[in-house]
PDB file of N, CA, C and O in Angstrom:
ATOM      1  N   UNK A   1     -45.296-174.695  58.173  1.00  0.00           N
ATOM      2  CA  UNK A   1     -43.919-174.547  58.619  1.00  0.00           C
ATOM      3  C   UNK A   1     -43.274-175.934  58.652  1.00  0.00           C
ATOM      4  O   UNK A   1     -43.876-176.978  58.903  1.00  0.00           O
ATOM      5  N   UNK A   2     -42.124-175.827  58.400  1.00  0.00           N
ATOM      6  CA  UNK A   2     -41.336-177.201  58.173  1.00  0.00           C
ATOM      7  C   UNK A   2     -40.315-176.997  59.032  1.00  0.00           C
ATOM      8  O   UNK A   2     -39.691-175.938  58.951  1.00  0.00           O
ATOM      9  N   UNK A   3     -39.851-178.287  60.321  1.00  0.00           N
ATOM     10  CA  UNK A   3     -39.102-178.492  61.131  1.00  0.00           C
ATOM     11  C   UNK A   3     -37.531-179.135  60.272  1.00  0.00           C
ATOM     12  O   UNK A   3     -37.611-180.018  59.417  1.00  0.00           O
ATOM     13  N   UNK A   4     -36.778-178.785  60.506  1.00  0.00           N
ATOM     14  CA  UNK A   4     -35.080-179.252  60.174  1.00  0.00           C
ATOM     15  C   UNK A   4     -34.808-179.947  61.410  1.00  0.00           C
ATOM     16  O   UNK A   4     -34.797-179.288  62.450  1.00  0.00           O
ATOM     17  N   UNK A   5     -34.654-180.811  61.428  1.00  0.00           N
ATOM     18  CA  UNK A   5     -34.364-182.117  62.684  1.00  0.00           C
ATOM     19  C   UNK A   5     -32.953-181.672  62.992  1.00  0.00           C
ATOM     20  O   UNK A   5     -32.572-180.619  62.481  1.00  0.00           O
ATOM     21  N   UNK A   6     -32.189-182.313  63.722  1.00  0.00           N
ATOM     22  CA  UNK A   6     -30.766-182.510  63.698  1.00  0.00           C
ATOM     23  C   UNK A   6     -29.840-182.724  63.003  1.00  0.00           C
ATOM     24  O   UNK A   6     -28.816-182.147  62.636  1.00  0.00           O
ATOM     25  N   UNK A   7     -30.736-184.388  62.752  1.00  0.00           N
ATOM     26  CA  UNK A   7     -30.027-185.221  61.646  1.00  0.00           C
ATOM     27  C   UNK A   7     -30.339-185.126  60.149  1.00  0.00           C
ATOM     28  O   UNK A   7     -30.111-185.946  59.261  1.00  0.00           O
ATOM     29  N   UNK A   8     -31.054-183.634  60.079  1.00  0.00           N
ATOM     30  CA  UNK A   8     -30.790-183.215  59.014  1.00  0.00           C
ATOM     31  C   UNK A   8     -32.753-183.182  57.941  1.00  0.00           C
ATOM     32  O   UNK A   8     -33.214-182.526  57.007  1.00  0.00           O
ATOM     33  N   UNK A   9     -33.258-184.296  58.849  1.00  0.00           N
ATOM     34  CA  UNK A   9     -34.489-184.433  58.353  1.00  0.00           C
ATOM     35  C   UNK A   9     -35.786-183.411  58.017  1.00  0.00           C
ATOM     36  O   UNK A   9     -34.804-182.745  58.346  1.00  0.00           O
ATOM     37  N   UNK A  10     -36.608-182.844  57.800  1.00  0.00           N
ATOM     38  CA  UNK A  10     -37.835-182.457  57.484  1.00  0.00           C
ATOM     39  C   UNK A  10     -38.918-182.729  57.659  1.00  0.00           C
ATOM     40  O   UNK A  10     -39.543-183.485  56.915  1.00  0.00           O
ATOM     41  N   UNK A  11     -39.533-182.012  58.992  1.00  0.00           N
ATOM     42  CA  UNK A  11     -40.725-182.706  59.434  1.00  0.00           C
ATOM     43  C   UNK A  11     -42.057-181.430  59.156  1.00  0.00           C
ATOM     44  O   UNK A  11     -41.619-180.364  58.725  1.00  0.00           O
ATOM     45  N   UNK A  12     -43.212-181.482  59.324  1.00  0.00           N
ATOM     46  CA  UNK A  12     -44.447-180.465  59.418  1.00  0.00           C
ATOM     47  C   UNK A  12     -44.010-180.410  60.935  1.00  0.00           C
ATOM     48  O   UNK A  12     -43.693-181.280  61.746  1.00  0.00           O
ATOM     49  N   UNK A  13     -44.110-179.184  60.984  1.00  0.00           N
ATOM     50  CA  UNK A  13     -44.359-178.592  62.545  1.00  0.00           C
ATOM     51  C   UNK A  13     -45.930-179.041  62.787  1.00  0.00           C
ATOM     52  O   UNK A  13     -46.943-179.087  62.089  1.00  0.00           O
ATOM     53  N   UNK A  14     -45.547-179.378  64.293  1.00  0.00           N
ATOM     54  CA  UNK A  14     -47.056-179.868  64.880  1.00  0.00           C
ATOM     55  C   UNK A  14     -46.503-179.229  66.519  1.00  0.00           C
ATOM     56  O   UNK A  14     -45.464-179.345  67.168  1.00  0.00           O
ATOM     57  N   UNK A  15     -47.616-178.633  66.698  1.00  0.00           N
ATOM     58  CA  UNK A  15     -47.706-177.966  67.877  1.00  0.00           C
ATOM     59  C   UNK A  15     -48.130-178.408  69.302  1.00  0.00           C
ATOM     60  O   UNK A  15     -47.959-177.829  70.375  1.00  0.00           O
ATOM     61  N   UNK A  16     -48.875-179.882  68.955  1.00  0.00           N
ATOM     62  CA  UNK A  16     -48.990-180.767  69.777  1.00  0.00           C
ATOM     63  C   UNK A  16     -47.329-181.910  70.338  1.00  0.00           C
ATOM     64  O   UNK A  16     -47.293-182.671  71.305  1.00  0.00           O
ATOM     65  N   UNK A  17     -46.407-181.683  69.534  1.00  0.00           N
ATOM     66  CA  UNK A  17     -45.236-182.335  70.327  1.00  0.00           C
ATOM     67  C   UNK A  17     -44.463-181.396  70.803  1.00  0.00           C
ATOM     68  O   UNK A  17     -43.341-181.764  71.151  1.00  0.00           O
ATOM     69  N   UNK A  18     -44.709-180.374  70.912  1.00  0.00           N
ATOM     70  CA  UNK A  18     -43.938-179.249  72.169  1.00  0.00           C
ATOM     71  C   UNK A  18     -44.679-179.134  73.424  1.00  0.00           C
ATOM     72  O   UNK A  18     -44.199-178.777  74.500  1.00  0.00           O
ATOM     73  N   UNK A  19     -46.361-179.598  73.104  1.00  0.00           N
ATOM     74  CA  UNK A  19     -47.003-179.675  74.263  1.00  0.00           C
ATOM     75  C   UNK A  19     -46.965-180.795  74.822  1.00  0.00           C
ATOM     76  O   UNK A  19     -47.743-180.700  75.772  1.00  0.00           O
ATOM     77  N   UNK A  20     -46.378-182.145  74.799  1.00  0.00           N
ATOM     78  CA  UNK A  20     -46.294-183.151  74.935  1.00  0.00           C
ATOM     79  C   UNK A  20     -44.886-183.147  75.853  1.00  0.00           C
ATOM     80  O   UNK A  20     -44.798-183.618  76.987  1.00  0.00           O
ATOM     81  N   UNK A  21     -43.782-182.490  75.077  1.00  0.00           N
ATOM     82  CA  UNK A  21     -42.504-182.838  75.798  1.00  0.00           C
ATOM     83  C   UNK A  21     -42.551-181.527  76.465  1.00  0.00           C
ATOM     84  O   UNK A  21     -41.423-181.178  76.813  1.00  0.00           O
ATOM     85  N   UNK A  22     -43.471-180.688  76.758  1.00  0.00           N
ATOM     86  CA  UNK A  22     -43.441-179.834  77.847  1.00  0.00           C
ATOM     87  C   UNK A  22     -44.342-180.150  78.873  1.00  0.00           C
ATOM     88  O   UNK A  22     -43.871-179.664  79.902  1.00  0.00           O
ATOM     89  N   UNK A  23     -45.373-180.705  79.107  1.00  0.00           N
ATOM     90  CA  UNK A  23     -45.635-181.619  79.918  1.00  0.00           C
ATOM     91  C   UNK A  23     -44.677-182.469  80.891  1.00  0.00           C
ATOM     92  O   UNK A  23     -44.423-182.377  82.092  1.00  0.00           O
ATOM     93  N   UNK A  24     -44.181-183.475  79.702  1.00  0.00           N
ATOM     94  CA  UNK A  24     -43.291-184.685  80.212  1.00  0.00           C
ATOM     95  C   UNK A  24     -42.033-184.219  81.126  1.00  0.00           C
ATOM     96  O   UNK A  24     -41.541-184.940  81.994  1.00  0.00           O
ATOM     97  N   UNK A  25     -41.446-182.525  80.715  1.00  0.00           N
ATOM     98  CA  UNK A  25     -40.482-182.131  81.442  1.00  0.00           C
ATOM     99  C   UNK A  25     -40.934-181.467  82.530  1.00  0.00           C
ATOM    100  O   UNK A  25     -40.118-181.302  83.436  1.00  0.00           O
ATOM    101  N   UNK A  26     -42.535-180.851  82.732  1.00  0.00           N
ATOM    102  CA  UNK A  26     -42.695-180.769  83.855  1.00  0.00           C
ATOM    103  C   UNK A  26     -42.984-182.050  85.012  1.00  0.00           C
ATOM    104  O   UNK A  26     -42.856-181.889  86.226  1.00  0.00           O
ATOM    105  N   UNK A  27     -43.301-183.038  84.508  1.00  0.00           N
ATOM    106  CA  UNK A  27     -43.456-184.457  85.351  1.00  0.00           C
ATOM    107  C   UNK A  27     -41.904-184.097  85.674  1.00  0.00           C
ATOM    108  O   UNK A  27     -41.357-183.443  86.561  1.00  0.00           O
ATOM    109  N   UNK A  28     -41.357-184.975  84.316  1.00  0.00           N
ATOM    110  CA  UNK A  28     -39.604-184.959  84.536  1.00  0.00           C
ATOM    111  C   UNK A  28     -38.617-184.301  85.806  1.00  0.00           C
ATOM    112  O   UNK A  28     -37.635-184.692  86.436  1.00  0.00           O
ATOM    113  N   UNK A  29     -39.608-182.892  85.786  1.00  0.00           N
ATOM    114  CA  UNK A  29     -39.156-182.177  87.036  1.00  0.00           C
ATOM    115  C   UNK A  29     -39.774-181.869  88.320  1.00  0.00           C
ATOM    116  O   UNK A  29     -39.468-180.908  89.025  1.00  0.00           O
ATOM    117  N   UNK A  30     -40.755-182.837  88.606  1.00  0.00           N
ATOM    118  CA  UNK A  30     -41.171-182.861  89.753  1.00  0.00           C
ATOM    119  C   UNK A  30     -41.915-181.580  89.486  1.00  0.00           C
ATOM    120  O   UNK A  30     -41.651-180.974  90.525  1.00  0.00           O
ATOM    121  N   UNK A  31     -42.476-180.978  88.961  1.00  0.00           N
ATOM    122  CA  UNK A  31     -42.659-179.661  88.606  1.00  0.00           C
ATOM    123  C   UNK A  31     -44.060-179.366  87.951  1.00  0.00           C
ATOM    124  O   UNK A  31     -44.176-178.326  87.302  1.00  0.00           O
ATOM    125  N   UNK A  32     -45.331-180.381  88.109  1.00  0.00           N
ATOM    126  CA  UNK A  32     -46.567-180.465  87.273  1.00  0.00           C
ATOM    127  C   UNK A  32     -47.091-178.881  87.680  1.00  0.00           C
ATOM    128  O   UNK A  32     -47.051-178.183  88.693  1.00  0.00           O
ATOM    129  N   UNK A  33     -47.704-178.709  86.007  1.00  0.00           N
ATOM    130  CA  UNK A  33     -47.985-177.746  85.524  1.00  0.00           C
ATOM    131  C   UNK A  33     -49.488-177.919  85.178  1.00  0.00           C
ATOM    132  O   UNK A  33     -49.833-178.969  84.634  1.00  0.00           O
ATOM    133  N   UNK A  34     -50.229-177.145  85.403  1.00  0.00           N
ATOM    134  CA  UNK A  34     -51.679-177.468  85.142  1.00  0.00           C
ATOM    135  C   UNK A  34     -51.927-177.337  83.412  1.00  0.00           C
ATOM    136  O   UNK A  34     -51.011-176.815  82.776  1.00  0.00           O
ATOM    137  N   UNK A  35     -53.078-177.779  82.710  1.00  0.00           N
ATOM    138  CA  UNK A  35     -52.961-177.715  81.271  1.00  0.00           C
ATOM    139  C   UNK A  35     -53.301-176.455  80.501  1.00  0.00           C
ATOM    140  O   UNK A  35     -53.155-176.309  79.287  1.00  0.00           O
ATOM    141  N   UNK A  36     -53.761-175.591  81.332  1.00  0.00           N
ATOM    142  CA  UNK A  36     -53.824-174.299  80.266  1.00  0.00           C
ATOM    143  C   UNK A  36     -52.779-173.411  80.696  1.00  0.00           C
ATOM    144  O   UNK A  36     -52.790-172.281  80.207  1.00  0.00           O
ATOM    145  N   UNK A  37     -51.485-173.838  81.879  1.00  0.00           N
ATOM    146  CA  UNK A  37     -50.046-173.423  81.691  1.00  0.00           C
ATOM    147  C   UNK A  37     -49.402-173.799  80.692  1.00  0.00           C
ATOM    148  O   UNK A  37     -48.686-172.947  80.167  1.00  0.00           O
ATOM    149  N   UNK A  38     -49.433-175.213  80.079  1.00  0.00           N
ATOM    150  CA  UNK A  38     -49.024-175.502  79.188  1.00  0.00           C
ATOM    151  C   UNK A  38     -49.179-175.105  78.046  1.00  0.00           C
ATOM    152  O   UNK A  38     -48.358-174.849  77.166  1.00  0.00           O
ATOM    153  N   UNK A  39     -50.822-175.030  78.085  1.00  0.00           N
ATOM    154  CA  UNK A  39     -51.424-174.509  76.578  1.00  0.00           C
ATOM    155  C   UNK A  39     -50.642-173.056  76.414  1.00  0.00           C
ATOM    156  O   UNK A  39     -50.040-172.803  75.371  1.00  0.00           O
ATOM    157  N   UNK A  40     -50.693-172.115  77.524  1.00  0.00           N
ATOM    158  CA  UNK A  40     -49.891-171.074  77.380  1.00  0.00           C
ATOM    159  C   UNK A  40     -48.616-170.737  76.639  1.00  0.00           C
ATOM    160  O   UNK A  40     -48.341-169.932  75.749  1.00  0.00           O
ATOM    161  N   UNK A  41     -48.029-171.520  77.233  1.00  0.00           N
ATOM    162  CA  UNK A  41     -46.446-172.006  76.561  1.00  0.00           C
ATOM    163  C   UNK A  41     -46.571-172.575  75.000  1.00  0.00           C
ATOM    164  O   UNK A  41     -45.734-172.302  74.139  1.00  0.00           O
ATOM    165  N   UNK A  42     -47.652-173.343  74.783  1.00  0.00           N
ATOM    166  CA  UNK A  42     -47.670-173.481  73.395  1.00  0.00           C
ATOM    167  C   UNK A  42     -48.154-172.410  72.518  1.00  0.00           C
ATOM    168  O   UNK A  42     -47.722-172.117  71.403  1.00  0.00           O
ATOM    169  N   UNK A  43     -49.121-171.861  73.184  1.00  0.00           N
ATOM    170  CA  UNK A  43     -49.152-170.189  72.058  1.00  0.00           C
ATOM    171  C   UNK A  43     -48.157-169.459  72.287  1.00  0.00           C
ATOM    172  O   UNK A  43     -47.862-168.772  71.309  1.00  0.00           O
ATOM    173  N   UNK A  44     -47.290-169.266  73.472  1.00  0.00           N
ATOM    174  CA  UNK A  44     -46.466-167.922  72.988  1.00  0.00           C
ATOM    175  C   UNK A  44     -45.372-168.887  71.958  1.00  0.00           C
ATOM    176  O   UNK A  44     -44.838-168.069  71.210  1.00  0.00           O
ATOM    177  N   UNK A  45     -44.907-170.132  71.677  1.00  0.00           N
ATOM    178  CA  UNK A  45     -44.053-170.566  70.734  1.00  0.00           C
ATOM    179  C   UNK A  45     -44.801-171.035  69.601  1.00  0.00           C
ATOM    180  O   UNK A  45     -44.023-171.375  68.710  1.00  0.00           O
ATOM    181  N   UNK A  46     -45.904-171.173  69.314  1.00  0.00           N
ATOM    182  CA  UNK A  46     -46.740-170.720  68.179  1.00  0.00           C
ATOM    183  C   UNK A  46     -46.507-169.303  67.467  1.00  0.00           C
ATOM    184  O   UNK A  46     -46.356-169.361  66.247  1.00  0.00           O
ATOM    185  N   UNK A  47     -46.474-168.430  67.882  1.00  0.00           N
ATOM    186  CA  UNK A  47     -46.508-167.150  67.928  1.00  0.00           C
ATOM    187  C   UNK A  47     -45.205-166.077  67.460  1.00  0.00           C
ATOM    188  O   UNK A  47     -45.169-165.075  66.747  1.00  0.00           O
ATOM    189  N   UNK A  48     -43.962-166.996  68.412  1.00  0.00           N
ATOM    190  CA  UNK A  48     -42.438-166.726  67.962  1.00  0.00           C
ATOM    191  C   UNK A  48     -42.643-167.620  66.086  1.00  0.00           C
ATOM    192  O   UNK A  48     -42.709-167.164  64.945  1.00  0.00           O
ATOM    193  N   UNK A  49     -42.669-168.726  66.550  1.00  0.00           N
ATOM    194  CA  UNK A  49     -42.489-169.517  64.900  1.00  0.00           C
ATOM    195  C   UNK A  49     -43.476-168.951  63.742  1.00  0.00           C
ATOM    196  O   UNK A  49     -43.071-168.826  62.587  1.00  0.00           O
ATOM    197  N   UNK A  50     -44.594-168.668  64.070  1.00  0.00           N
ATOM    198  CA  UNK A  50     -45.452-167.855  62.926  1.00  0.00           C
ATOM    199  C   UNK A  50     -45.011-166.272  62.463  1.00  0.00           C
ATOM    200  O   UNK A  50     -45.322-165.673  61.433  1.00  0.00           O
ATOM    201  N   UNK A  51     -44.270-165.872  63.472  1.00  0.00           N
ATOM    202  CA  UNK A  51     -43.504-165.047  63.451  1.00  0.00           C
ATOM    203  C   UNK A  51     -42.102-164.619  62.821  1.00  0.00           C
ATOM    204  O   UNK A  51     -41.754-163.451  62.643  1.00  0.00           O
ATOM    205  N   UNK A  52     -41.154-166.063  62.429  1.00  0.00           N
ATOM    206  CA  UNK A  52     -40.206-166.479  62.126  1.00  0.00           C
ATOM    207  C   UNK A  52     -39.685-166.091  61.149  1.00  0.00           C
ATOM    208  O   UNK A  52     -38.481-165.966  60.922  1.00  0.00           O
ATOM    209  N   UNK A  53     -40.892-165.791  60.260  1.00  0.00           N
ATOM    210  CA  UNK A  53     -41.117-165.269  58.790  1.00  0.00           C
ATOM    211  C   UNK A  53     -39.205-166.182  57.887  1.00  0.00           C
ATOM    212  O   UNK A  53     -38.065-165.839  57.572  1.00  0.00           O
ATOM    213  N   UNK A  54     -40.123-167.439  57.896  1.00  0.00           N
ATOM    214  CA  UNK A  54     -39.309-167.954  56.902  1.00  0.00           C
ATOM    215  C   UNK A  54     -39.987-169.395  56.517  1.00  0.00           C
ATOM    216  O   UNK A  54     -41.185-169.118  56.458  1.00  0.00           O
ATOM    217  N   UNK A  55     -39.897-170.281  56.330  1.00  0.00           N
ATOM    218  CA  UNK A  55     -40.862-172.051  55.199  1.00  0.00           C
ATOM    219  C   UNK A  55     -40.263-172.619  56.622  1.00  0.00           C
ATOM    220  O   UNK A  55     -41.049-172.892  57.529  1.00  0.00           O
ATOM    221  N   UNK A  56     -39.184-172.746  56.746  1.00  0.00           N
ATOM    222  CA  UNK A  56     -38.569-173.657  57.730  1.00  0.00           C
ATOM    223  C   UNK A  56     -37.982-173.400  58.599  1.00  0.00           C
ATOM    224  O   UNK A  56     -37.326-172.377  58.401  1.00  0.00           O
ATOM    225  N   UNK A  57     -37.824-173.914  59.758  1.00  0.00           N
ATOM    226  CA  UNK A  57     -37.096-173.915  61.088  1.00  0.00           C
ATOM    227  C   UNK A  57     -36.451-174.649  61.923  1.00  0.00           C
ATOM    228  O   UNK A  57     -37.268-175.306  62.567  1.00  0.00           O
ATOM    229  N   UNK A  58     -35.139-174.920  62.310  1.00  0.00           N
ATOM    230  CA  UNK A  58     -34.228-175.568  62.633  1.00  0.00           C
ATOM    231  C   UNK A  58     -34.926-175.914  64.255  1.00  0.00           C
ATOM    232  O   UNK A  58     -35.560-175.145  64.977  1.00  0.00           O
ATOM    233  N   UNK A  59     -34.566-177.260  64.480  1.00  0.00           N
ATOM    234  CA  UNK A  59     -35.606-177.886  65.986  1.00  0.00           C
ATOM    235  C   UNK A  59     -34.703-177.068  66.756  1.00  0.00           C
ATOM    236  O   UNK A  59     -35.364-176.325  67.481  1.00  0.00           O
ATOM    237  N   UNK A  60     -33.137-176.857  66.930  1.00  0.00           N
ATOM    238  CA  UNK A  60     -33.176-175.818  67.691  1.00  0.00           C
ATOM    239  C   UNK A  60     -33.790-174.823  68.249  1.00  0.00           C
ATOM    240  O   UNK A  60     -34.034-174.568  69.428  1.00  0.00           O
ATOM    241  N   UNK A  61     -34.096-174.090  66.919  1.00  0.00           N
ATOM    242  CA  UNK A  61     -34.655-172.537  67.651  1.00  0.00           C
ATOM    243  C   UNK A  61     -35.787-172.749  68.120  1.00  0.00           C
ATOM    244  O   UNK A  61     -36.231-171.925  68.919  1.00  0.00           O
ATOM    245  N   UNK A  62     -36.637-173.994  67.736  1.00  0.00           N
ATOM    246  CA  UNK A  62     -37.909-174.130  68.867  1.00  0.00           C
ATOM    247  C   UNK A  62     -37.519-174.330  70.142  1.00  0.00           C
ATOM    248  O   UNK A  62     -38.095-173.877  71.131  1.00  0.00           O
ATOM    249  N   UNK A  63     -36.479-175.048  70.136  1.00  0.00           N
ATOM    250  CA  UNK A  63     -36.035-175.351  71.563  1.00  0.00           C
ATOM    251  C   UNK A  63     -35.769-174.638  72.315  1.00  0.00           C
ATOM    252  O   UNK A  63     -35.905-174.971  73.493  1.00  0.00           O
ATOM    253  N   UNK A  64     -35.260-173.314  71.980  1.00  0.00           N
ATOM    254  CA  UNK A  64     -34.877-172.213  72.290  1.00  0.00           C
ATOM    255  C   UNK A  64     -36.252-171.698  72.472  1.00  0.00           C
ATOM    256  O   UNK A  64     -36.690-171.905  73.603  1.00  0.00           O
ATOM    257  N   UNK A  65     -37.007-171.116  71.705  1.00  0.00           N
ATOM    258  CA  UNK A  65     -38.306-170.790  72.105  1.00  0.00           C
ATOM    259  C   UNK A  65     -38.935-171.511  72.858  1.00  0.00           C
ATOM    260  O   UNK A  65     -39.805-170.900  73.478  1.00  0.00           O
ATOM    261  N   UNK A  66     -38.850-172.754  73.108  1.00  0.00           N
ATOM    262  CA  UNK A  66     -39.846-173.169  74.102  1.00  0.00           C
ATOM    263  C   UNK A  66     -39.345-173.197  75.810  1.00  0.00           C
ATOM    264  O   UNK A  66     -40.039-173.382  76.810  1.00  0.00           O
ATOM    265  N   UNK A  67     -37.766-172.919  75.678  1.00  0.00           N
ATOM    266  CA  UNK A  67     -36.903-172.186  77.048  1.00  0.00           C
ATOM    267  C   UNK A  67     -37.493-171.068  77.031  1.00  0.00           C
ATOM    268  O   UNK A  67     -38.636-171.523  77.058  1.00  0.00           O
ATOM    269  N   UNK A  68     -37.606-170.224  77.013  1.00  0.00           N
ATOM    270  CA  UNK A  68     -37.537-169.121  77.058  1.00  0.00           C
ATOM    271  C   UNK A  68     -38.938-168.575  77.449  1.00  0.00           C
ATOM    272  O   UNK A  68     -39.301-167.972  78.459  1.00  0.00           O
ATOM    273  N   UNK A  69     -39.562-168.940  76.427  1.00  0.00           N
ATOM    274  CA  UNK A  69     -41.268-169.514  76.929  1.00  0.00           C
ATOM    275  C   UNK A  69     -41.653-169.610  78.296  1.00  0.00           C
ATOM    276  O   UNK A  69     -42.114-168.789  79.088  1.00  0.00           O
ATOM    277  N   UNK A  70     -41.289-171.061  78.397  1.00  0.00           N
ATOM    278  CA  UNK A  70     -41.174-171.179  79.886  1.00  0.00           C
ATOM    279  C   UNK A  70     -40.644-170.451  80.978  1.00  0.00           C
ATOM    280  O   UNK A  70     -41.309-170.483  82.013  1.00  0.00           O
ATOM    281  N   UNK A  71     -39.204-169.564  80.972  1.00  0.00           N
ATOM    282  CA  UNK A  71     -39.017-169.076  81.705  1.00  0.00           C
ATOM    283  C   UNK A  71     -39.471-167.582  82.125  1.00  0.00           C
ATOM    284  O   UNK A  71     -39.421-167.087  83.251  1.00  0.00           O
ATOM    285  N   UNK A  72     -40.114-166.755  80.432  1.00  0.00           N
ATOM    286  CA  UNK A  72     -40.600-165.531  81.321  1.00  0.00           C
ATOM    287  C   UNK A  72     -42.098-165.735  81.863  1.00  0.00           C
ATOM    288  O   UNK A  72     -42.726-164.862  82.463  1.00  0.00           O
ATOM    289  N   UNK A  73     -42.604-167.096  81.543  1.00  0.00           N
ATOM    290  CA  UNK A  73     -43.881-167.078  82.333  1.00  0.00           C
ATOM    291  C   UNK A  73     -43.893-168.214  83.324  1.00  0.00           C
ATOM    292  O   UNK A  73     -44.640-169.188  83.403  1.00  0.00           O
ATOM    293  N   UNK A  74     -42.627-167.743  84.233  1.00  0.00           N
ATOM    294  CA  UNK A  74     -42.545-168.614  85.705  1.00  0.00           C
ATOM    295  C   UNK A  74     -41.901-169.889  85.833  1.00  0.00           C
ATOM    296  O   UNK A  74     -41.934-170.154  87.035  1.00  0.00           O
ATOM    297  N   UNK A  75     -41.446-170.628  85.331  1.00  0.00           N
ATOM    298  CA  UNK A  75     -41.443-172.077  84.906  1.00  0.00           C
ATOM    299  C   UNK A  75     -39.812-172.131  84.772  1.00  0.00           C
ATOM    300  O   UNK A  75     -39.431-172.636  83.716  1.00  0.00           O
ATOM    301  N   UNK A  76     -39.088-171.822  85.406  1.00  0.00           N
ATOM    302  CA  UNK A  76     -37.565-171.968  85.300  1.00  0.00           C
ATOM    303  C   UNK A  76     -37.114-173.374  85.604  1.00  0.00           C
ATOM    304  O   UNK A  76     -36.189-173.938  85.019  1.00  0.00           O
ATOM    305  N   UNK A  77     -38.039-174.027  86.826  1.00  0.00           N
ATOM    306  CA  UNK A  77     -37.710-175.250  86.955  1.00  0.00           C
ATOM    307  C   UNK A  77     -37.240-176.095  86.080  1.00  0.00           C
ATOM    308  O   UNK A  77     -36.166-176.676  85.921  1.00  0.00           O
ATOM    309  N   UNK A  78     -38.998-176.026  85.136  1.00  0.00           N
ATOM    310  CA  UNK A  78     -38.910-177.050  83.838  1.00  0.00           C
ATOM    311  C   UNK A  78     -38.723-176.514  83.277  1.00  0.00           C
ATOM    312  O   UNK A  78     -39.463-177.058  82.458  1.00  0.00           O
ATOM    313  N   UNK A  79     -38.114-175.290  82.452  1.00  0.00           N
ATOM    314  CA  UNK A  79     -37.168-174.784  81.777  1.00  0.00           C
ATOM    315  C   UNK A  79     -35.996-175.452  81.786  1.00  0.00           C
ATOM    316  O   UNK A  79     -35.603-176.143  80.846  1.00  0.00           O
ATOM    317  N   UNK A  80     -35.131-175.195  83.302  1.00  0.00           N
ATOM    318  CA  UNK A  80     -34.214-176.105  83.272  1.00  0.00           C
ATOM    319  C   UNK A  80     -33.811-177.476  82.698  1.00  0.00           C
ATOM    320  O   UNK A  80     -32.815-177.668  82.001  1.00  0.00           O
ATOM    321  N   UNK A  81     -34.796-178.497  83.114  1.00  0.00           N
ATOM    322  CA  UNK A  81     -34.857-179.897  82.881  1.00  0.00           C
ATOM    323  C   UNK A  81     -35.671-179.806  81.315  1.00  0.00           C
ATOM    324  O   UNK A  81     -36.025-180.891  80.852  1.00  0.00           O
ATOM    325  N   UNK A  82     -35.864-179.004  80.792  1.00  0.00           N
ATOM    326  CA  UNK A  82     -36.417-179.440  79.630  1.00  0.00           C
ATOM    327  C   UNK A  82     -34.690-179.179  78.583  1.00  0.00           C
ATOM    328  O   UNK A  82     -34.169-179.887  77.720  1.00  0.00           O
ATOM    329  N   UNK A  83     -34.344-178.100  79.086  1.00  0.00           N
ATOM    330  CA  UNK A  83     -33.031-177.740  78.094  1.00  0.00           C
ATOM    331  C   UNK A  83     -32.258-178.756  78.601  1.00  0.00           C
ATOM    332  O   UNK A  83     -31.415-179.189  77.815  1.00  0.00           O
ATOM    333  N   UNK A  84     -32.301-179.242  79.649  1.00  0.00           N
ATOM    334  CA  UNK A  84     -31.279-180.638  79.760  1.00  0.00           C
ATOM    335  C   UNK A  84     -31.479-182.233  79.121  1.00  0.00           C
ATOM    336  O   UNK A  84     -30.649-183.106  78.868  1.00  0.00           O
ATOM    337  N   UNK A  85     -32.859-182.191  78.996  1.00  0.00           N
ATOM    338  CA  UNK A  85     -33.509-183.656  78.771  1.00  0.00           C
ATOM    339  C   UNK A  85     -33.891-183.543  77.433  1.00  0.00           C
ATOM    340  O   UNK A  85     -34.404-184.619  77.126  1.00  0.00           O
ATOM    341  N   UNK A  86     -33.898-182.801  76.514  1.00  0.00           N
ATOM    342  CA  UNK A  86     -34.798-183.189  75.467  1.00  0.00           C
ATOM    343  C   UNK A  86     -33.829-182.775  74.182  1.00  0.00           C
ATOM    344  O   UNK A  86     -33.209-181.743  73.926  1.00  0.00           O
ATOM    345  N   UNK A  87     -33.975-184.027  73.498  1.00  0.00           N
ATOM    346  CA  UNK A  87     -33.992-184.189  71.810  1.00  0.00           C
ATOM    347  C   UNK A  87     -33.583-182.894  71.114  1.00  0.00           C
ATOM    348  O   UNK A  87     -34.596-182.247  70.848  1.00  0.00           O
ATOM    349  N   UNK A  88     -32.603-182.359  70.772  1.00  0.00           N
ATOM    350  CA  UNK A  88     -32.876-181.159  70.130  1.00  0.00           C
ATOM    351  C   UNK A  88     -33.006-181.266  68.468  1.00  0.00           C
ATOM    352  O   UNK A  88     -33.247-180.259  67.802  1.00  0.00           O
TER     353      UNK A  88
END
């Protein structure tokens, strides 16, 4: 799967930097999350994007998936602060 940046770029999806800046937004939010919450959150947006059924995907809609993620499995906090703080 291939990421569409913002600025227009083309990256390999790596599933380790959604687990990274979902981490950092639970610090970010006072809000630590133990690591197989996280890991959680990275399979169900593994799962939406393998799902996607298309080559590429705009960093938006991960972003969107990885809200959403977070919020039906408890995590509204850093839901919040992640849709506020991070890179889209």
């Amino acid at each position: 799967m291939k990421v569409i940046k913002r600025d227009g770029r083309i990256q390999d999806f790596d599933i380790n930097k959604i687990l990274l800046s979902v981490e950092n937004a639970s610090d970010g939010a006072d809000a630590p999350m133990a690591s197989s919450d996280i890991s959680n959150i990275g399979e169900d947006v593994q799962e939406k994007i393998d799902n996607y059924g298309s080559g590429h995907i705009h960093s938006s809609k991960i972003h969107k998936f990885v809200v959403e993620a977070l919020k039906k499995l408890g995590f509204s906090i850093v839901a919040d602060y992640y849709d506020k703080n991070q890179d889209r």
